[in-house]
Wavefront OBJ file of the C-alpha trace (Angstrom):
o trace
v -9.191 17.529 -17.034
v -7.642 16.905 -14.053
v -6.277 19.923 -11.172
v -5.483 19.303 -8.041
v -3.208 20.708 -4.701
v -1.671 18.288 -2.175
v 0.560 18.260 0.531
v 3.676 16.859 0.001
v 3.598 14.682 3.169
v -0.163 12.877 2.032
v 1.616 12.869 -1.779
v 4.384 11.037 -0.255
v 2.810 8.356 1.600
v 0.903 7.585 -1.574
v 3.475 6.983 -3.816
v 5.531 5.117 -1.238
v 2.955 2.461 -0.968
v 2.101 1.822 -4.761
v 5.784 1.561 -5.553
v 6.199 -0.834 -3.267
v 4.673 -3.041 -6.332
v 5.175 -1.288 -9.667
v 6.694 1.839 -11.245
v 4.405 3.090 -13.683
v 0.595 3.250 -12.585
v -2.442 4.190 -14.273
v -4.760 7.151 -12.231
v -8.655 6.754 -12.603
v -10.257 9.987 -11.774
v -13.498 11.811 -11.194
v -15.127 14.345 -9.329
v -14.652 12.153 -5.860
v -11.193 11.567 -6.363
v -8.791 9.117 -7.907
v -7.933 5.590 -7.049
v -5.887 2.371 -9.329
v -6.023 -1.395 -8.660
v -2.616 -3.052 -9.861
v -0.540 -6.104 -9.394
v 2.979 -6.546 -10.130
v 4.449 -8.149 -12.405
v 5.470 -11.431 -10.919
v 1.552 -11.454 -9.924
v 2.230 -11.989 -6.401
v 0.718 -9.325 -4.624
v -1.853 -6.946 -5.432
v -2.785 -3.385 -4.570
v -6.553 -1.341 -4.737
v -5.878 2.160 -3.789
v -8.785 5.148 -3.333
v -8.098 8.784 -2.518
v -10.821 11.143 -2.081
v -11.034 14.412 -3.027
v -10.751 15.552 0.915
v -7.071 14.145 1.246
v -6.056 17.349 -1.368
v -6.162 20.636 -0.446
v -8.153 21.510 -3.377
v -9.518 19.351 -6.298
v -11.162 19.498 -9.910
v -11.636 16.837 -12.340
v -13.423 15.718 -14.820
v -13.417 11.518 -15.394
v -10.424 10.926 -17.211
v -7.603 8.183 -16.531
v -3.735 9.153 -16.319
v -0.690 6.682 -16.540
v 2.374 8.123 -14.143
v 5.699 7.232 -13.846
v 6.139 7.022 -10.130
v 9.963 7.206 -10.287
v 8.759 10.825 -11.871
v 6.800 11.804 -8.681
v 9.311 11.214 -6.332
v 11.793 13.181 -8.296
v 9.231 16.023 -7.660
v 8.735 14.535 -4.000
v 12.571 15.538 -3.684
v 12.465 19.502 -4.478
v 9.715 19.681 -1.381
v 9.107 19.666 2.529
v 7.213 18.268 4.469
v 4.658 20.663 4.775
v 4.653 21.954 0.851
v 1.481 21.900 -1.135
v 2.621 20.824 -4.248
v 0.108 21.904 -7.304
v -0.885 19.264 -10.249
v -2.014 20.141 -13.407
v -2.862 18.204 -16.569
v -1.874 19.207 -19.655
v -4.605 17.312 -22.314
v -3.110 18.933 -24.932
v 0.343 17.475 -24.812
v 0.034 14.620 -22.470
v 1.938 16.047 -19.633
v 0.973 16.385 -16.071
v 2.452 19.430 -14.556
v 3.719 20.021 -10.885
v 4.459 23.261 -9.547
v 6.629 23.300 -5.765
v 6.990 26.798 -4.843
v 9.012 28.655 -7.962
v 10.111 25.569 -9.852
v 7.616 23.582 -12.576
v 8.651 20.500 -13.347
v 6.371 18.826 -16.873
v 6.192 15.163 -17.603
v 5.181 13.050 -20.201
v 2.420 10.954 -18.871
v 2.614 7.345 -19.370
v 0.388 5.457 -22.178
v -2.135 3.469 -20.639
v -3.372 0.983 -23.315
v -1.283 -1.977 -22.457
v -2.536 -1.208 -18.700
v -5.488 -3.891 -18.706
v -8.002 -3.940 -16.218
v -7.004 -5.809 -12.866
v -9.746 -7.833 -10.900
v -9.585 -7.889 -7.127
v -10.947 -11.140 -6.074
v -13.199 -11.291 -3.175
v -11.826 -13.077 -0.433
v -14.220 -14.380 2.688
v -11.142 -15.106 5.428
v -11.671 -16.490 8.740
v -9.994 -14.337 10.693
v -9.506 -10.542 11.140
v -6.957 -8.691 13.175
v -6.124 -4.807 14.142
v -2.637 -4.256 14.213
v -0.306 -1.712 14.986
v 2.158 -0.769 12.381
v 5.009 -0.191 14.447
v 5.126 -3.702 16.212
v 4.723 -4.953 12.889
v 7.502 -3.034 11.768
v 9.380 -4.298 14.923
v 9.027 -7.848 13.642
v 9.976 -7.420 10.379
v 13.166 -5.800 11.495
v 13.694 -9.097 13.498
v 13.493 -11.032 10.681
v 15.316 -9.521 7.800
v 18.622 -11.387 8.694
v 16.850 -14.938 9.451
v 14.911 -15.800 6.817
v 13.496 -14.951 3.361
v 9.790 -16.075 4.737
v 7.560 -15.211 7.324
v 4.647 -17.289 8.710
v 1.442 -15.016 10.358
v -1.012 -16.618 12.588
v -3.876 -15.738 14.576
v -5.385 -17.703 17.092
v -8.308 -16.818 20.035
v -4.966 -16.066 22.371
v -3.280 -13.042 19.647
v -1.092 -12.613 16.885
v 2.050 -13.830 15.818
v 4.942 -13.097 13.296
v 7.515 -15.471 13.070
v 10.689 -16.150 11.351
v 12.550 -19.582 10.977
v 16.061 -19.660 9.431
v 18.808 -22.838 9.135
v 20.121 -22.026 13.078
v 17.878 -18.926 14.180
v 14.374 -17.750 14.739
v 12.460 -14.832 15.654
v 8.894 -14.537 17.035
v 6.490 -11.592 17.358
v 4.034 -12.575 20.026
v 1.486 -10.019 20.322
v -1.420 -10.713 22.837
v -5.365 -9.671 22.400
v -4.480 -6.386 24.482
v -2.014 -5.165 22.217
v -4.811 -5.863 19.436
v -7.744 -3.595 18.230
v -9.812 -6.282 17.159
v -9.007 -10.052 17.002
v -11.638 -12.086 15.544
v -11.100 -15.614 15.352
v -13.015 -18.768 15.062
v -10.109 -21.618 15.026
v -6.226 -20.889 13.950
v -5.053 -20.145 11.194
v -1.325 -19.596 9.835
v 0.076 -18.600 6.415
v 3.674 -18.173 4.690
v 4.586 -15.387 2.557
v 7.583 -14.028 1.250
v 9.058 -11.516 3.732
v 10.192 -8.752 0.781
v 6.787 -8.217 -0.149
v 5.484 -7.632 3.188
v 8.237 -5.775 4.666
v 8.256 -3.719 1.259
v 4.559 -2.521 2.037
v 4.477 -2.735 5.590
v 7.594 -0.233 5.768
v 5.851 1.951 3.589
v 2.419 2.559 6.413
v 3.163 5.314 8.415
v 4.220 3.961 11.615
v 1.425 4.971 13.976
v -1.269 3.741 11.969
v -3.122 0.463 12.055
v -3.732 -2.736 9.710
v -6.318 -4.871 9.418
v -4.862 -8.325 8.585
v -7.393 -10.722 7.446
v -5.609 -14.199 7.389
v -6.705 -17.841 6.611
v -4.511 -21.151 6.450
v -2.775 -21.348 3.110
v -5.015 -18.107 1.104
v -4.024 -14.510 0.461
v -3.250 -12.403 3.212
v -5.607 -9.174 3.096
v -4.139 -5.954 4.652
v -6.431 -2.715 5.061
v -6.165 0.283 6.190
v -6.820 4.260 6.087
v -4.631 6.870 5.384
v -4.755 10.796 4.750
v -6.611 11.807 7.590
v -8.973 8.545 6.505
v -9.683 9.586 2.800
v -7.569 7.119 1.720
v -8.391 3.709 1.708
v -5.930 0.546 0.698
v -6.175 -2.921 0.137
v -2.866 -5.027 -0.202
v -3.835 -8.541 -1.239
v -0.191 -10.919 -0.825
v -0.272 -14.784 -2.448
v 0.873 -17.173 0.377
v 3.983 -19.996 -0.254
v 2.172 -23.320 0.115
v 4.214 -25.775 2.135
v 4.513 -29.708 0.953
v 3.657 -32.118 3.212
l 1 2 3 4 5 6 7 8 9 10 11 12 13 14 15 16 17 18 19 20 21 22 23 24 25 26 27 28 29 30 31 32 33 34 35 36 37 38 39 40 41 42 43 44 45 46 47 48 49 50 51 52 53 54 55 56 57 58 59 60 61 62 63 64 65 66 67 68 69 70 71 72 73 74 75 76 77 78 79 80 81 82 83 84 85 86 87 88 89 90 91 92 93 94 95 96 97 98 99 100 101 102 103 104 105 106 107 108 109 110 111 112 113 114 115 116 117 118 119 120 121 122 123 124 125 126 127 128 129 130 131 132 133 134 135 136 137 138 139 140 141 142 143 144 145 146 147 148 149 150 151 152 153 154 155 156 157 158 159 160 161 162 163 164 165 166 167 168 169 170 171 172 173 174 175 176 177 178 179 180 181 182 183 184 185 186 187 188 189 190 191 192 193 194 195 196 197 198 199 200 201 202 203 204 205 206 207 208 209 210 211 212 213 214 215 216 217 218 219 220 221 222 223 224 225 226 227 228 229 230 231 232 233 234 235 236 237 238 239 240 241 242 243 244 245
């Protein structure tokens, strides 16, 4: 059993950020709230999501895992401000999960989760940790799109950089240890990634939060951060592109 009320804003943001990586998503739930852990399917980036039961406006469940189809949700996300509270309900009897937005009801089939295995988050000890603001990182990105298909981060004892080198162009993001929450840094470090999957996710972060990147030469970038009022918590793990020598 699973009933719940959220604002569509909070609802939103949520749903952004998964599908930023898949399209169909399986829910666990209990009493505390709900969270996932997915990867997508090329299995280069990785997402662990928790919401607690303080980001809804109200909140009853029983343990029980549900598989959504987030192209579904934000169908639903469509018929509603801002502002809305938007009621979910699940229907154990016939599979659906039902969402109410003022008069209209609007039932779903939910999704079957037995293929859905189990993902494993690995545990990654990184060398350096940085507080970001999402909007300069946003900034960056927006630099970037038209240069290259790859972005390189590093952190060093001076800052943080994002930088971008095409054929005949380049961008830099140069952002200084005042601009920074927290920079915590032993020796340098820089990585590559692929700039769709960061900009994907990084786009989705409400611009006037904060990341925490934690970066090491040539390993997963780790992103964290809090979001509903801090009763959401998400880690975004993103493989790096290993250059040849």
């Amino acid at each position: 059993m699973f009933k719940a009320e959220i604002r569509s804003d909070t609802l939103k943001s949520v749903v952004n950020i998964i599908s930023t990586l898949i399209d169909e998503v399986k829910f666990t739930i209990d009493q505390d709230g709900m969270g996932l852990k997915a990867v997508d399917p090329a299995h280069v980036a990785m997402i662990e999501m928790q919401i607690g039961s303080g980001a809804f406006e109200s909140f009853s469940a029983d343990s029980t895992e549900i598989g959504v189809d987030l192209d579904k949700i934000k169908d639903v996300l469509k018929l509603a401000g801002a502002s809305d509270v938007i009621s979910i309900e699940q229907d154990e009897d016939r599979g659906k999960l039902i969402f109410k937005v003022g008069n209209i009801t609007r039932r779903m089939n939910l999704v079957d989760t037995s293929s859905m295995g189990e993902t494993k988050v690995p545990q990654l000890d990184l060398s350096a940790s940085v507080s970001v603001p999402v909007s300069e990182l946003q900034r960056g990105i927006k630099a970037s799109e038209s240069i290259s298909d790859h972005i390189a981060l590093t952190a060093n004892e001076a800052g943080f950089s994002l930088s971008c080198e095409g054929d005949t162009d380049s961008v830099d993001l140069v952002l200084d240890k005042s601009v920074l929450s927290k920079l915590d840094v032993k020796s340098e470090v820089r990585s590559i990634f692929p700039l769709d999957y960061f900009s994907n996710l990084i786009k989705a972060v409400p611009s006037d939060l904060t990341v925490t990147i934690g970066l090491d030469t040539d390993f997963p970038v780790k992103i964290n951060f809090d979001m509903a009022d801090g009763n959401g918590k998400v880690r975004y793990l993103l493989a790096p592109r290993i250059e040849n020598d």
